[in-house]
N, CA, C, O and CB atoms as a CASP TS submission, in Angstrom:
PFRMAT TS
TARGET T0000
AUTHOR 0000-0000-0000
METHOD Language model
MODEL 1
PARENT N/A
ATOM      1  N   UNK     1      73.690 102.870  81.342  1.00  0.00           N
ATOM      2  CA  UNK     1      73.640 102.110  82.578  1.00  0.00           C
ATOM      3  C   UNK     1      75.048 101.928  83.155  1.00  0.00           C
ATOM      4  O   UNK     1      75.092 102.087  84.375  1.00  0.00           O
ATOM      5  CB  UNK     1      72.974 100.745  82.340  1.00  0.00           C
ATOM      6  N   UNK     2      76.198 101.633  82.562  1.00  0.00           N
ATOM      7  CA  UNK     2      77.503 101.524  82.808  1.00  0.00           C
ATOM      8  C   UNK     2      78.015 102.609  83.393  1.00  0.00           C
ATOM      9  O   UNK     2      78.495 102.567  84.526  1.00  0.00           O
ATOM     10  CB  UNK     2      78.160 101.247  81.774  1.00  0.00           C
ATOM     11  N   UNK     3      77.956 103.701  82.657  1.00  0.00           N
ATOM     12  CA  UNK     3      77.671 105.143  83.144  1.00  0.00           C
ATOM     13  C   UNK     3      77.507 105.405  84.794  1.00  0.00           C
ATOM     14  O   UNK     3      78.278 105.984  85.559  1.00  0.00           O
ATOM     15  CB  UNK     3      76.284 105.593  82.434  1.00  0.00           C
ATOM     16  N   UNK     4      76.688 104.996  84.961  1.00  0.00           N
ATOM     17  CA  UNK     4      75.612 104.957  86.349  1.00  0.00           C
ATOM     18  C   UNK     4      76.224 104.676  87.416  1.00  0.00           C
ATOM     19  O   UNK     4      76.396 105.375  88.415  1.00  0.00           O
ATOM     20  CB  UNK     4      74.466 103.923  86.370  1.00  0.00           C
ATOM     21  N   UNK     5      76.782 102.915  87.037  1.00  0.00           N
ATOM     22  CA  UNK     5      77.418 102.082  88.121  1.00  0.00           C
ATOM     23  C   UNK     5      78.962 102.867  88.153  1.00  0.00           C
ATOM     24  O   UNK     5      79.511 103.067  89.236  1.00  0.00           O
ATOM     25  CB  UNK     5      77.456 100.221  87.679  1.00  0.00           C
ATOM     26  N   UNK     6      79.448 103.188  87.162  1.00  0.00           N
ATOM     27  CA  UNK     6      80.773 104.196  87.064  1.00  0.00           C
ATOM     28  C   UNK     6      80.889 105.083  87.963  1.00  0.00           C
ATOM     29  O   UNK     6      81.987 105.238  88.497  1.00  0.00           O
ATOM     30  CB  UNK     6      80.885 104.989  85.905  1.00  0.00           C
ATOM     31  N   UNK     7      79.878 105.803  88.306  1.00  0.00           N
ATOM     32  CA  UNK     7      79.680 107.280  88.754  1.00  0.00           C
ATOM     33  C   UNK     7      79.434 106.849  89.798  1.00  0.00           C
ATOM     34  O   UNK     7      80.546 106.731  90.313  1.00  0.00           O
ATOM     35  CB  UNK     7      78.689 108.296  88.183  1.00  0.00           C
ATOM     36  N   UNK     8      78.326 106.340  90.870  1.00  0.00           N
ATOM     37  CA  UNK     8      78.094 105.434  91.386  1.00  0.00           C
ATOM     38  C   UNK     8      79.398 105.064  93.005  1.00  0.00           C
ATOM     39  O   UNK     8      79.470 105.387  94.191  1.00  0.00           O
ATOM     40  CB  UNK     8      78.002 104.509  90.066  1.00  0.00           C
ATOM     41  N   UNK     9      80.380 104.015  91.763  1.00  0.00           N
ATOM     42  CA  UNK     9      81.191 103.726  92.365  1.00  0.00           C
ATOM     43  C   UNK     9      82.281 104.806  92.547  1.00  0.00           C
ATOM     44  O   UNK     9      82.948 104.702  93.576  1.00  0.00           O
ATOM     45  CB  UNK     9      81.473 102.681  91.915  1.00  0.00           C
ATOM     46  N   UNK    10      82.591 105.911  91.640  1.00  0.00           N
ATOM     47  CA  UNK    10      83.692 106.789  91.965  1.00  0.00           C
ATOM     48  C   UNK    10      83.208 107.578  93.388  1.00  0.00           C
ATOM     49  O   UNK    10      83.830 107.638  94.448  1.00  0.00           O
ATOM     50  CB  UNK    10      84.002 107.867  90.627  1.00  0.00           C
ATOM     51  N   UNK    11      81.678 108.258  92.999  1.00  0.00           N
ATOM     52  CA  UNK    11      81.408 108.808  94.035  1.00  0.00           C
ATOM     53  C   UNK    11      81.238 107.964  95.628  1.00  0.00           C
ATOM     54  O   UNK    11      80.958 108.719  96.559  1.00  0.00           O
ATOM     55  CB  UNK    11      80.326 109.428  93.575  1.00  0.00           C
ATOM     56  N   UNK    12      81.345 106.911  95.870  1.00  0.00           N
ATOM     57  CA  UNK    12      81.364 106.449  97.499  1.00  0.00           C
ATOM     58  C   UNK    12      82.803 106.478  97.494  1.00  0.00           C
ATOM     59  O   UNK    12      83.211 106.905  98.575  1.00  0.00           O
ATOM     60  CB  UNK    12      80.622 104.804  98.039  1.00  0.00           C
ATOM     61  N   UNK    13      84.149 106.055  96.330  1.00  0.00           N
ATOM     62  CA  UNK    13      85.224 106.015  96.611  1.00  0.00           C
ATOM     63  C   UNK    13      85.788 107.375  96.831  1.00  0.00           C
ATOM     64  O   UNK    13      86.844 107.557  97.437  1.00  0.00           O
ATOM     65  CB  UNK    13      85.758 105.301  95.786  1.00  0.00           C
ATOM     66  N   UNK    14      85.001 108.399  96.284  1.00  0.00           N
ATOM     67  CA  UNK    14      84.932 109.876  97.118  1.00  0.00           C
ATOM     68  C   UNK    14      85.143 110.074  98.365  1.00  0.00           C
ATOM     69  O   UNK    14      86.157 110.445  98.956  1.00  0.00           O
ATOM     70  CB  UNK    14      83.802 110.457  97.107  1.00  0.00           C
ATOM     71  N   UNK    15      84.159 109.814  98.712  1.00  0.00           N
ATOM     72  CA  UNK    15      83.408 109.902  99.994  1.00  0.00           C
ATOM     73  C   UNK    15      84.276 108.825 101.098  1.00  0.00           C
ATOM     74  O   UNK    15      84.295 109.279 102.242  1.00  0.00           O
ATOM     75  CB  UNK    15      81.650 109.400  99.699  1.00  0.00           C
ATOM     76  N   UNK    16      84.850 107.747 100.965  1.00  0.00           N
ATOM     77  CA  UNK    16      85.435 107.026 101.787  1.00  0.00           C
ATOM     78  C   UNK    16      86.807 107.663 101.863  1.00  0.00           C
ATOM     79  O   UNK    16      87.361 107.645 102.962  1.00  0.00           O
ATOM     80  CB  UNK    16      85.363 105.640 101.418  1.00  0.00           C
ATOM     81  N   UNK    17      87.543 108.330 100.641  1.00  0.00           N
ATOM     82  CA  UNK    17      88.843 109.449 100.778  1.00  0.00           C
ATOM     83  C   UNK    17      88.375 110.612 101.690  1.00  0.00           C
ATOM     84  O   UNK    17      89.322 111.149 102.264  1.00  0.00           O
ATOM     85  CB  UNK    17      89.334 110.185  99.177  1.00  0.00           C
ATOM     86  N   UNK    18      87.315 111.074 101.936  1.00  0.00           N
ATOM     87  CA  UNK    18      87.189 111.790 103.184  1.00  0.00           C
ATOM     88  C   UNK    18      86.907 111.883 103.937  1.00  0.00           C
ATOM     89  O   UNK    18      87.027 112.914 104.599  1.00  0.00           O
ATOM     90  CB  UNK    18      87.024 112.296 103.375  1.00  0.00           C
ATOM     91  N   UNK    19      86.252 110.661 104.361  1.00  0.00           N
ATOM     92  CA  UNK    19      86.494 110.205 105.561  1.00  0.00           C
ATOM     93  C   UNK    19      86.855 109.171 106.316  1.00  0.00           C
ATOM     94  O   UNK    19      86.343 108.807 107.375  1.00  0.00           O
ATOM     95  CB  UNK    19      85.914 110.359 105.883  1.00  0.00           C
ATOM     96  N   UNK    20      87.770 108.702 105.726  1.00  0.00           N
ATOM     97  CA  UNK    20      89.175 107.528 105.865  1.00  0.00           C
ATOM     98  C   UNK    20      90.377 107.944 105.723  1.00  0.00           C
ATOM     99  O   UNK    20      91.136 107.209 105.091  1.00  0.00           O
ATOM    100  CB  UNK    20      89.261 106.422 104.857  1.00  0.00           C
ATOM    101  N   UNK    21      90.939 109.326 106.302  1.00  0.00           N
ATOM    102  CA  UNK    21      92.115 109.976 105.979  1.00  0.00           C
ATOM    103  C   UNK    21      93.179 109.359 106.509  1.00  0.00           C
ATOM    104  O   UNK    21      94.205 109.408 105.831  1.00  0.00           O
ATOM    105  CB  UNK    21      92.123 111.242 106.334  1.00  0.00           C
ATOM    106  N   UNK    22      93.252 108.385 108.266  1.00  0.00           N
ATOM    107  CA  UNK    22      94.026 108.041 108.688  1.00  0.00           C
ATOM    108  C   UNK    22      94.338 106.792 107.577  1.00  0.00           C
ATOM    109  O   UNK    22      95.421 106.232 107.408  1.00  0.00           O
ATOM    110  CB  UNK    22      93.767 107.942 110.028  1.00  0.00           C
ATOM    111  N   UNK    23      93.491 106.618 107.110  1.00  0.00           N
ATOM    112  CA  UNK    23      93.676 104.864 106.461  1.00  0.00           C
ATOM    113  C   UNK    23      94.364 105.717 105.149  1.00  0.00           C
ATOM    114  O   UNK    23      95.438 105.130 105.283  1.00  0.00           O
ATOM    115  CB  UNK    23      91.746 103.526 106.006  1.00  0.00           C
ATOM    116  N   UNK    24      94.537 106.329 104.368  1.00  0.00           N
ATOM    117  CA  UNK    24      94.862 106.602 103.363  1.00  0.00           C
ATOM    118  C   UNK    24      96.389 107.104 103.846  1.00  0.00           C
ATOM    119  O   UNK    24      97.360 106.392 103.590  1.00  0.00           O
ATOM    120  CB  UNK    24      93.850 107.471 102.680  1.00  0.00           C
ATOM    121  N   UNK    25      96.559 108.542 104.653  1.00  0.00           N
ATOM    122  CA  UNK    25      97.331 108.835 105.181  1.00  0.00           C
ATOM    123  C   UNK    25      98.742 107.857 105.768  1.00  0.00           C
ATOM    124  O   UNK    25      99.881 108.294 105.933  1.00  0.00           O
ATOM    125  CB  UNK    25      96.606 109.361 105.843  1.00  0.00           C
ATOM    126  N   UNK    26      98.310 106.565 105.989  1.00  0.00           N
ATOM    127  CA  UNK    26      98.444 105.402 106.676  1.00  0.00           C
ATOM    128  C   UNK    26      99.204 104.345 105.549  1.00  0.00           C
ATOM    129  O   UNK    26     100.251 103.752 105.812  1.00  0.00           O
ATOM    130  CB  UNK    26      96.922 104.921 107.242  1.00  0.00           C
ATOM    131  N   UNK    27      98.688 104.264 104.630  1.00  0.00           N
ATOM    132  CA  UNK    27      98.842 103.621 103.286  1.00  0.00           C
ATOM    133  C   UNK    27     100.111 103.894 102.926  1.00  0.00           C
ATOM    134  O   UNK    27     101.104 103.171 102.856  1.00  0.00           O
ATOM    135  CB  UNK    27      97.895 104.068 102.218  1.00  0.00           C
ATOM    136  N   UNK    28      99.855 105.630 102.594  1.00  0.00           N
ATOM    137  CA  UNK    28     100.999 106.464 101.805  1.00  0.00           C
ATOM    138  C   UNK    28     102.557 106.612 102.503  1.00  0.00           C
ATOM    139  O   UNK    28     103.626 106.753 101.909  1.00  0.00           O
ATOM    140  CB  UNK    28     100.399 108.039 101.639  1.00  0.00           C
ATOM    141  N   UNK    29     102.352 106.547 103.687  1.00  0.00           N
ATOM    142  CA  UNK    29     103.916 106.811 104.346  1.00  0.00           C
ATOM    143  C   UNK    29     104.193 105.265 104.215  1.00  0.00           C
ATOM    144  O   UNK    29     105.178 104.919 103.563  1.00  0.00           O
ATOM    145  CB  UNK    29     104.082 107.571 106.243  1.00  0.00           C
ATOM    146  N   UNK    30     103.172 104.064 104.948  1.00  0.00           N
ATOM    147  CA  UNK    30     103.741 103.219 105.040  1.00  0.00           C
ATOM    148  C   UNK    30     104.464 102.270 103.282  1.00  0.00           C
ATOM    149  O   UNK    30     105.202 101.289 103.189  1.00  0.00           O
ATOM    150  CB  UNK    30     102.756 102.630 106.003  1.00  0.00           C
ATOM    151  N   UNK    31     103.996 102.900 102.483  1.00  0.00           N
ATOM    152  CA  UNK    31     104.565 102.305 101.331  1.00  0.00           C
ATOM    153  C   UNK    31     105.767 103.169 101.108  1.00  0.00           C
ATOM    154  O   UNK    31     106.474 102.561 100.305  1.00  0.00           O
ATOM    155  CB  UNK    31     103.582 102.233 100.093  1.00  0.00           C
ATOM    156  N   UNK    32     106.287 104.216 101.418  1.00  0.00           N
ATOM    157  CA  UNK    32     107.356 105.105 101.107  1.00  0.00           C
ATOM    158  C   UNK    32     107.795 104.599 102.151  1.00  0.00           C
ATOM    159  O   UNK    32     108.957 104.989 102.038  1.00  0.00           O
ATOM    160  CB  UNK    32     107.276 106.614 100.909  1.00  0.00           C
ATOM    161  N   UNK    33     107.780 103.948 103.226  1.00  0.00           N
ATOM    162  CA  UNK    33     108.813 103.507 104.363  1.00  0.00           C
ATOM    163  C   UNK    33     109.343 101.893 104.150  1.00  0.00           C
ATOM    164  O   UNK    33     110.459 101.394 104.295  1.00  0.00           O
ATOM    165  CB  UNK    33     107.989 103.651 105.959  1.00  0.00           C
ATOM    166  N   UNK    34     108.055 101.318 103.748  1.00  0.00           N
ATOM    167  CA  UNK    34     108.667  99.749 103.117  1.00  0.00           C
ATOM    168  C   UNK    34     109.465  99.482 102.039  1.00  0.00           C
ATOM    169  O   UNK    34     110.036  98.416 101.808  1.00  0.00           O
ATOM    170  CB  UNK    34     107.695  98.912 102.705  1.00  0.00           C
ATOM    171  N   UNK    35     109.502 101.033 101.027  1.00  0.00           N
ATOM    172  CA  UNK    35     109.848 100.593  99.799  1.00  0.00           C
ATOM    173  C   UNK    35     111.771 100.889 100.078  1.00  0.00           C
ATOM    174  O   UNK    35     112.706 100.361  99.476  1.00  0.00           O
ATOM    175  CB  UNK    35     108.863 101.616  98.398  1.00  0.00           C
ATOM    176  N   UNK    36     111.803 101.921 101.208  1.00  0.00           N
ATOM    177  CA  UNK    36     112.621 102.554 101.421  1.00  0.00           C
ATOM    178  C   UNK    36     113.801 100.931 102.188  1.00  0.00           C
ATOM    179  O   UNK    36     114.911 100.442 101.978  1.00  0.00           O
ATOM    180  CB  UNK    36     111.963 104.011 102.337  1.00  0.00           C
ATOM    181  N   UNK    37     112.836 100.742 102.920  1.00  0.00           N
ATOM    182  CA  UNK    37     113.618  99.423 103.799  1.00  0.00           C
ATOM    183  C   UNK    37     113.404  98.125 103.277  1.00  0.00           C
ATOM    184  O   UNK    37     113.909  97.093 103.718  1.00  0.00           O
ATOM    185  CB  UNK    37     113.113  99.249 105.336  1.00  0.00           C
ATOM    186  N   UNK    38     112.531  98.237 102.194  1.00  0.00           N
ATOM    187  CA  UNK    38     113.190  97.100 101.008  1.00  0.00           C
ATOM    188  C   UNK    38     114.068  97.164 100.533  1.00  0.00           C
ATOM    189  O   UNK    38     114.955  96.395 100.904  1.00  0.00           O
ATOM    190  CB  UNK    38     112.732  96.843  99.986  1.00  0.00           C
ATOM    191  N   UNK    39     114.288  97.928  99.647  1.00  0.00           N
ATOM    192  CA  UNK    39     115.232  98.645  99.118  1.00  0.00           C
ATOM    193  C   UNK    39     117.017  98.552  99.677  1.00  0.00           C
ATOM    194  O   UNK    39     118.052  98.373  99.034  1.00  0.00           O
ATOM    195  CB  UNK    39     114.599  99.962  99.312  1.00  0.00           C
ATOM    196  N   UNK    40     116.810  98.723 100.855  1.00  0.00           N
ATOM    197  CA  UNK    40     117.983  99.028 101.634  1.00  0.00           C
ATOM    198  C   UNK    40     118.208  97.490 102.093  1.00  0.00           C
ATOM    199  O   UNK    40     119.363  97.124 102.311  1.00  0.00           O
ATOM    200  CB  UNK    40     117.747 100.244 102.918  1.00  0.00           C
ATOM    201  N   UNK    41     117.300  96.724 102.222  1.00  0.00           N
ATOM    202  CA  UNK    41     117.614  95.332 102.828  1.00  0.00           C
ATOM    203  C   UNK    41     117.695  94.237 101.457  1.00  0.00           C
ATOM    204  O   UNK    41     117.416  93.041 101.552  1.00  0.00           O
ATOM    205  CB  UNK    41     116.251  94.853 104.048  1.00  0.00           C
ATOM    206  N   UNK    42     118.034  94.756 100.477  1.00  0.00           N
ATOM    207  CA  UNK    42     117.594  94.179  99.059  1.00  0.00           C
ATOM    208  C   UNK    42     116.617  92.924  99.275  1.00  0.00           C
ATOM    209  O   UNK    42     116.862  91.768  98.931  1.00  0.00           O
ATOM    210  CB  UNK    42     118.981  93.668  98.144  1.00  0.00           C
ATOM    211  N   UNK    43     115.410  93.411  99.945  1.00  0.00           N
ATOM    212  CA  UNK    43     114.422  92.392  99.605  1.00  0.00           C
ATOM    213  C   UNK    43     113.422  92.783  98.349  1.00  0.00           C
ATOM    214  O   UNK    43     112.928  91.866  97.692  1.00  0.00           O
ATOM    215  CB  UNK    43     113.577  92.126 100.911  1.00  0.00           C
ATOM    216  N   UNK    44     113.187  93.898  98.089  1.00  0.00           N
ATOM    217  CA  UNK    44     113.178  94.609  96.706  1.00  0.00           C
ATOM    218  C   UNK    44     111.688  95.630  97.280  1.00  0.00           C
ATOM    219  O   UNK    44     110.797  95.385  98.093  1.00  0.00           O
ATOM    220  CB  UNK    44     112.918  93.256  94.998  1.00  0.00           C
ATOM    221  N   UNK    45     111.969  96.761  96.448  1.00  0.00           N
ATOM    222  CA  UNK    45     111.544  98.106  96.822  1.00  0.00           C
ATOM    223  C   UNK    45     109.796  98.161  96.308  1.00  0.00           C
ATOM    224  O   UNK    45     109.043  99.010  96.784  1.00  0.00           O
ATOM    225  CB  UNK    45     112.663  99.350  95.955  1.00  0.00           C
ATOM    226  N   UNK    46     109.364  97.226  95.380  1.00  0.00           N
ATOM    227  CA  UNK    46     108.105  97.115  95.356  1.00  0.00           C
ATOM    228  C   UNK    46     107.189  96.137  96.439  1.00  0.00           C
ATOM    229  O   UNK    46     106.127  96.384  97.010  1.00  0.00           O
ATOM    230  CB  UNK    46     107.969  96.773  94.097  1.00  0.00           C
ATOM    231  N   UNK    47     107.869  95.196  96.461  1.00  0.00           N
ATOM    232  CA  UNK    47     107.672  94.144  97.850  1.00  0.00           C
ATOM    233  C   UNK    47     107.587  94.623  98.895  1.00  0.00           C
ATOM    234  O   UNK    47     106.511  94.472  99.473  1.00  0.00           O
ATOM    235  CB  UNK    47     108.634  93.237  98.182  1.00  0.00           C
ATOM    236  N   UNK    48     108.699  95.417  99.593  1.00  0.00           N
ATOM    237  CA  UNK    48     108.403  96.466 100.487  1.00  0.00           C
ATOM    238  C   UNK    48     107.366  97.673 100.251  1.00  0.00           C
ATOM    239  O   UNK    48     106.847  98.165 101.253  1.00  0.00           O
ATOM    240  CB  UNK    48     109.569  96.989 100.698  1.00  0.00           C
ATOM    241  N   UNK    49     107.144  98.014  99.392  1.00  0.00           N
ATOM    242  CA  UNK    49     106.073  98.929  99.239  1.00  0.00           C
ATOM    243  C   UNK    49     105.056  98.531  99.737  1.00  0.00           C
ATOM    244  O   UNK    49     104.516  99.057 100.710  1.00  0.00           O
ATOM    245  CB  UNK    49     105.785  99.262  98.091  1.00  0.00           C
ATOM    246  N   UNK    50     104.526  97.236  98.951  1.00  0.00           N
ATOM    247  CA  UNK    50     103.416  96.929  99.547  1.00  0.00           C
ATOM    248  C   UNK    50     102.923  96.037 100.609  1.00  0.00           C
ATOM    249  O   UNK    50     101.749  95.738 100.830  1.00  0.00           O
ATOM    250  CB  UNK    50     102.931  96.721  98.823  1.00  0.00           C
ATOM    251  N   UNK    51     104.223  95.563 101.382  1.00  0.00           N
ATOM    252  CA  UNK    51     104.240  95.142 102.871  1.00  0.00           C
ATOM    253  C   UNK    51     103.440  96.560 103.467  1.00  0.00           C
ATOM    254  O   UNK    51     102.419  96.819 104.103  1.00  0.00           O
ATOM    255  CB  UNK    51     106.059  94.836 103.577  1.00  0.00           C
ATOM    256  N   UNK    52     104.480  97.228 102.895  1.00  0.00           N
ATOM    257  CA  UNK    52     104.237  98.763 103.943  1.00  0.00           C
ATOM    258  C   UNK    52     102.679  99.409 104.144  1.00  0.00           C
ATOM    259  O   UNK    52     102.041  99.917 105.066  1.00  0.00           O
ATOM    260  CB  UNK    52     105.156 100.208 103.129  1.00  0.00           C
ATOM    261  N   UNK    53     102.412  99.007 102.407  1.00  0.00           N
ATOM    262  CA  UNK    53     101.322 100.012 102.294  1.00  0.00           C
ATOM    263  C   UNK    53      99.937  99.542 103.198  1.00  0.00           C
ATOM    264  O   UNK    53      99.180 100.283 103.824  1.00  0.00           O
ATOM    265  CB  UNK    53     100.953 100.170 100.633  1.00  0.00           C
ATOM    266  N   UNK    54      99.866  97.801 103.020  1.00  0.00           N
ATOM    267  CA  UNK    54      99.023  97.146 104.082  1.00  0.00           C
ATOM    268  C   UNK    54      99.047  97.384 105.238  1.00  0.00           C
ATOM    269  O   UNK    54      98.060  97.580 105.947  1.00  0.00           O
ATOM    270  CB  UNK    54      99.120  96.064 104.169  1.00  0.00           C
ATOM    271  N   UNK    55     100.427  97.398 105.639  1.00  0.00           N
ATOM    272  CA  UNK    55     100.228  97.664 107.297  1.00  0.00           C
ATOM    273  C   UNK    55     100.179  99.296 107.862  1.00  0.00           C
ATOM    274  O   UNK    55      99.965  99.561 109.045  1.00  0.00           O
ATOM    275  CB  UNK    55     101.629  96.915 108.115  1.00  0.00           C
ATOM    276  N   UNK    56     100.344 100.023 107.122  1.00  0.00           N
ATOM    277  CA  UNK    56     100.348 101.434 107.160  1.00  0.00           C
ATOM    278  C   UNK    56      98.584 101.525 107.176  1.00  0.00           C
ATOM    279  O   UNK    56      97.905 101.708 108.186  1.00  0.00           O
ATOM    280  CB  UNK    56     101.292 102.227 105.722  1.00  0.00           C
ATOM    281  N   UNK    57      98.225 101.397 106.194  1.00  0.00           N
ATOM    282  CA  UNK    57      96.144 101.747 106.413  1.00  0.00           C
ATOM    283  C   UNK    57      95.791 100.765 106.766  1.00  0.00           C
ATOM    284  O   UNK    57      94.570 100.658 106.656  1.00  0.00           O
ATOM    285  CB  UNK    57      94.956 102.096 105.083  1.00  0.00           C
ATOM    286  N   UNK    58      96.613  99.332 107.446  1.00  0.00           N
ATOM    287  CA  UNK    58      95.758  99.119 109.109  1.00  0.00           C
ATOM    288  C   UNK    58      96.004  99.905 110.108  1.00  0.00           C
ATOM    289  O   UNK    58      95.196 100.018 111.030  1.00  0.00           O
ATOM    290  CB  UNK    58      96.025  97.839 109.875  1.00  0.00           C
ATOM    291  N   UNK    59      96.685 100.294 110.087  1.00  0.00           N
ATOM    292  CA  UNK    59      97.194 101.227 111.323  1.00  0.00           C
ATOM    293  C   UNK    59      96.543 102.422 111.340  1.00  0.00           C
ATOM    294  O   UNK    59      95.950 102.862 112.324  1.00  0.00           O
ATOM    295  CB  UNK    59      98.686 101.585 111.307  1.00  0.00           C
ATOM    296  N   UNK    60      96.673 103.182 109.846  1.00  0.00           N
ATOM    297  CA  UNK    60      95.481 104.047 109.779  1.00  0.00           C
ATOM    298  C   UNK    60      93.606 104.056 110.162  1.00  0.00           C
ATOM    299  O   UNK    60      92.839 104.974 110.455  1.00  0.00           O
ATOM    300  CB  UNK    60      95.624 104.194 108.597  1.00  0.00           C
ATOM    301  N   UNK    61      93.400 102.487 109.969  1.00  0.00           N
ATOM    302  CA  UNK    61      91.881 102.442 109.891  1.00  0.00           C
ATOM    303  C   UNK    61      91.825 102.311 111.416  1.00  0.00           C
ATOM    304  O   UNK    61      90.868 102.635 112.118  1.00  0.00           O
ATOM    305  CB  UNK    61      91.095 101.134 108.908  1.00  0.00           C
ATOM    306  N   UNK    62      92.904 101.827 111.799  1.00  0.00           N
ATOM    307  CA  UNK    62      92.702 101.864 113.474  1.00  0.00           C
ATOM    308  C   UNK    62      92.750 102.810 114.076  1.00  0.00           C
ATOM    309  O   UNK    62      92.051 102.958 115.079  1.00  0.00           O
ATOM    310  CB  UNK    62      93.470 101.256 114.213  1.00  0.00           C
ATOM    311  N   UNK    63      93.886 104.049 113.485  1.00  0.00           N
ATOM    312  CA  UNK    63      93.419 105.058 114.256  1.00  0.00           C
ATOM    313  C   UNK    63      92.275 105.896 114.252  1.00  0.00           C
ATOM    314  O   UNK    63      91.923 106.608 115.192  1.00  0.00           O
ATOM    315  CB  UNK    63      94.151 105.693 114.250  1.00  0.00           C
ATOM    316  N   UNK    64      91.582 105.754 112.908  1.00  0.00           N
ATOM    317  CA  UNK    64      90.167 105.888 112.562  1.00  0.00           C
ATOM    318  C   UNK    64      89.584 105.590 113.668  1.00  0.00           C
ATOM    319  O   UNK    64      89.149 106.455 114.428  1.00  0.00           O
ATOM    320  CB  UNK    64      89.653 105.096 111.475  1.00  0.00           C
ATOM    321  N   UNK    65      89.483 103.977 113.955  1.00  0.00           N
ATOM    322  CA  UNK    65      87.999 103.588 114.451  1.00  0.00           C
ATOM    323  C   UNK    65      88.384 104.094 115.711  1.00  0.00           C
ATOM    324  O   UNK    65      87.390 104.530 116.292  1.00  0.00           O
ATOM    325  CB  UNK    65      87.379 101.893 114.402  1.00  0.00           C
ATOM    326  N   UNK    66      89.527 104.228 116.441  1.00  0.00           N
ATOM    327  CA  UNK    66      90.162 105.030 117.909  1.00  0.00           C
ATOM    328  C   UNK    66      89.810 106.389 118.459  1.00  0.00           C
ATOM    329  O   UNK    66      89.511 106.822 119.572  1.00  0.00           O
ATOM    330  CB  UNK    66      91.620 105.256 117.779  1.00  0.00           C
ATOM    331  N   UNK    67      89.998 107.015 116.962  1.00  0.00           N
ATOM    332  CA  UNK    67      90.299 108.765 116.861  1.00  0.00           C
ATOM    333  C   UNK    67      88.441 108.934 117.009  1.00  0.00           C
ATOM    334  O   UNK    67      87.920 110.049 117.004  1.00  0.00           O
ATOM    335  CB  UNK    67      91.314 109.586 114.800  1.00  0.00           C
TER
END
């Protein structure tokens, strides 16, 4: 049964990686751009990561629901 719900859940998280590319796409730069300007502003490079990575796949899901 664990099995099930396993498989289950990988496969829609499949399925939402292809067709949520801006939001993923979106994620990935924006955490390599926050971590980058954390980093550089010593507010610290994981903190910035994941400032980034939030506002990067909103921006992505928006261009989703746009595109």
């Amino acid at each position: 049964m664990k099995k099930r719900i396993i498989t289950a859940v990988l496969g829609v998280m499949m399925l939402s990686l292809i067709t949520a590319c801006g939001t993923i796409t979106g994620a990935a730069v924006g955490a390599g751009t926050g971590a980058a300007i954390g980093a550089g502003t010593h507010y610290g490079a994981k903190k910035g990561a994941l400032v980034g990575a939030g506002a990067g796949a909103a921006a992505g899901a928006v261009y989703d629901i746009l595109k």
